[in-house]
Structures are given as structure tokens and as C-alpha cells.
N, C-alpha and C positions, 0 to 999 in steps of 0.2 A: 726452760733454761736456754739460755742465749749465750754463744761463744763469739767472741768479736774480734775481731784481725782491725786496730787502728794504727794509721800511719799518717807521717802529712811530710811537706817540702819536700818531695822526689824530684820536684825542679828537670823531670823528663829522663829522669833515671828510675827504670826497676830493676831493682837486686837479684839478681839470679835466682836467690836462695827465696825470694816472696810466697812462691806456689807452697812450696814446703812448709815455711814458717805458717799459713794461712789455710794450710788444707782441711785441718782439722773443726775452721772455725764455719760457722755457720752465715756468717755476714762479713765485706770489710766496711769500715767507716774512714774515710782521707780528708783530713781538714783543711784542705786547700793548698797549694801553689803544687798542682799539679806538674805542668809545665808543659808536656805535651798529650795532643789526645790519644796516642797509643800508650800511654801508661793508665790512662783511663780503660784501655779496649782492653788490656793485660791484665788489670785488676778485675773486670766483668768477667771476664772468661776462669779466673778461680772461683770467686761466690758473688754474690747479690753484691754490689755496690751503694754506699750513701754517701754524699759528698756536700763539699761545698769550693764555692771559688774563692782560689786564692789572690793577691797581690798581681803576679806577675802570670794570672793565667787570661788567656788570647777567648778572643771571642766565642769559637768553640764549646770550650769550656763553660764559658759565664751563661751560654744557650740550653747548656747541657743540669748545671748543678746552682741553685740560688747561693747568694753571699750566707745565708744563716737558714740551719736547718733546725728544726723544734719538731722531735716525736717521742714516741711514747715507744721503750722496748722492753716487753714485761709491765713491770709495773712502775720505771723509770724514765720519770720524764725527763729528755736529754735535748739538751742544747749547743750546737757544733755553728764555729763560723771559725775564718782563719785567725783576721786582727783582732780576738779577747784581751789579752792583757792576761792578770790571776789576781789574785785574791789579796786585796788591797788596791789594789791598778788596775781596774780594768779600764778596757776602752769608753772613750765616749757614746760610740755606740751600742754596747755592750751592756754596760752601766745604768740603765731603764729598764733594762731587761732582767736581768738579776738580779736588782732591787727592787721592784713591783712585782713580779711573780718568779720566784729563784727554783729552776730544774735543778734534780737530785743531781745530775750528772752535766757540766760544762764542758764541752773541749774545745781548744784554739789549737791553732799552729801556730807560726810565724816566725818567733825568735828562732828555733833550731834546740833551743834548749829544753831538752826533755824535764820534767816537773811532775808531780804528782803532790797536788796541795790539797788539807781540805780547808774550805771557807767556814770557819763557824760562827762568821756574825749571816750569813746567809742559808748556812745549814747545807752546802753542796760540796759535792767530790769536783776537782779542777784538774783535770790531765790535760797536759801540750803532749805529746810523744814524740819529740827532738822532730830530726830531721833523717828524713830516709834515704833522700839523692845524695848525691856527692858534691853539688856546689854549695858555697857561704862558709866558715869560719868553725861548723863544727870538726870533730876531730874521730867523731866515730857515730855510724850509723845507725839508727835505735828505729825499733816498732814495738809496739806493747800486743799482746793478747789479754782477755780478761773475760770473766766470765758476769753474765747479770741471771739472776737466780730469784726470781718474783720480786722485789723490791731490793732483793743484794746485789753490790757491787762487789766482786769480791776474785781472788786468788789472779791476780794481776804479776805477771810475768812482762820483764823486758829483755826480749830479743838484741845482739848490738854486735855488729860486725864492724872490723876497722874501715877506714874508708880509704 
């Protein structure tokens, strides 16, 4: 069993409250637009880091974590990049990958708008997890925890502080 701490668009803000909300879990996963790489160095030093780069993140970054990560956690094959789209819309880049061989679990960032869809002409779970920083248009703070249990995805809790 695997406990996951996911978060994406911190846009170079970490929440005070990250360490806490994330102690518990065994990995985080951040789906890009990081923003700076001390929010990168803040997230390592609570648990194992997996990422990817976002939009607006600087060379650093894009040296550090690829545009699209593909692993296997448990027995879930998971699919993370920032610009996905969901289920019905996905990206053009996106879009060949989903439909030629579709992971149990996709996650994007980008919009800010937290979602948890599942896709069932693909057969997959689709989590964005809003937005964690405090720049763009949302109105309040969101990271998910969630647990993966041999091939379960399963008792998915959202974290959400005002911003």
C-alpha cells in the first residue's frame, strides 16, 4: 500500500500547512508548474518527490523532472504531465497516449480546477488536484491525498485552504 501526497500549480508558493498535510504519506507526485526550484527542495525534504514540468516552469526545473511521467505504483499504471486536458478533451499531446495504451490512473494540472473524473470509454481515473499556489483565478487552495492498494485507487481525501 501506497499513500500519495498530490499537488500541482504552486506557481513558487509552498503552504505552510504542506509538511503536515503530507507527513503521513509515503511519496508526493506535483504535476507541474512548479514555479520555483525551492518549492521543489521543500517538497524533497518531506518525502520522495515525482514530477513533471509545468508551462511556466524555468530551465531548472525542465533539467530536473520530464514534461510526462509513465510508472507503475503498486499495480497501477499512472500517467502524469501538466497540459492533459480530461476526459473527453484531452490534449493533443495527450490524446495518443490514452488511446493506444490508457494507465489506470492519469493526472494533469494546469487549469487550477480541481476534478476527479473517471474516463469510461478508456477505462481510467483522471485527477487535476486544483491549484496549490496562490497565483491564477482560483479561489481556494486544494491538494488531494489518496491511497493506491494493489491495483485500488481508492479513499481519496481533498485537503483546501482559502487562499
Amino acid at each position: 500500500m501506497r499513500r500519495i501526497g498530490l499537488l500541482s500549480d504552486t506557481h513558487g508558493y509552498l503552504h505552510p500547512e504542506t509538511a503536515r498535510i503530507f507527513k503521513d504519506c509515503d511519496e508526493i507526485w506535483h504535476a507541474g508548474d512548479f514555479g520555483r526550484f525551492e518549492v521543489v527542495e521543500g517538497l524533497q525534504s518531506i518525502k520522495p518527490l515525482t514530477g513533471v514540468y509545468g508551462n511556466i516552469d524555468g530551465h531548472d526545473i525542465r533539467l530536473t523532472f520530464p514534461k510526462f511521467q509513465r510508472f507503475m505504483c503498486e499495480e497501477v499504471d499512472v500517467l502524469m504531465t501538466h497540459i492533459g486536458g480530461y476526459p473527453g478533451n484531452y490534449s493533443m499531446d495527450v490524446k495518443h497516449l490514452v488511446h493506444s495504451k490508457p494507465p489506470k490512473l492519469f493526472i494533469s494540472g494546469h487549469s487550477h480546477i480541481l476534478k476527479v473524473q473517471y474516463d469510461t470509454r478508456n477505462n481510467l481515473l483522471h485527477i487535476n488536484p486544483g491549484a496549490a499556489g496562490k497565483n491564477g483565478f482560483h479561489k481556494v487552495i486544494t491538494m488531494i491525498r489518496f491511497l493506491i492498494h494493489g491495483s485500488d485507487i481508492k479513499d481519496l481525501e481533498v485537503i483546501e485552504f482559502a487562499r
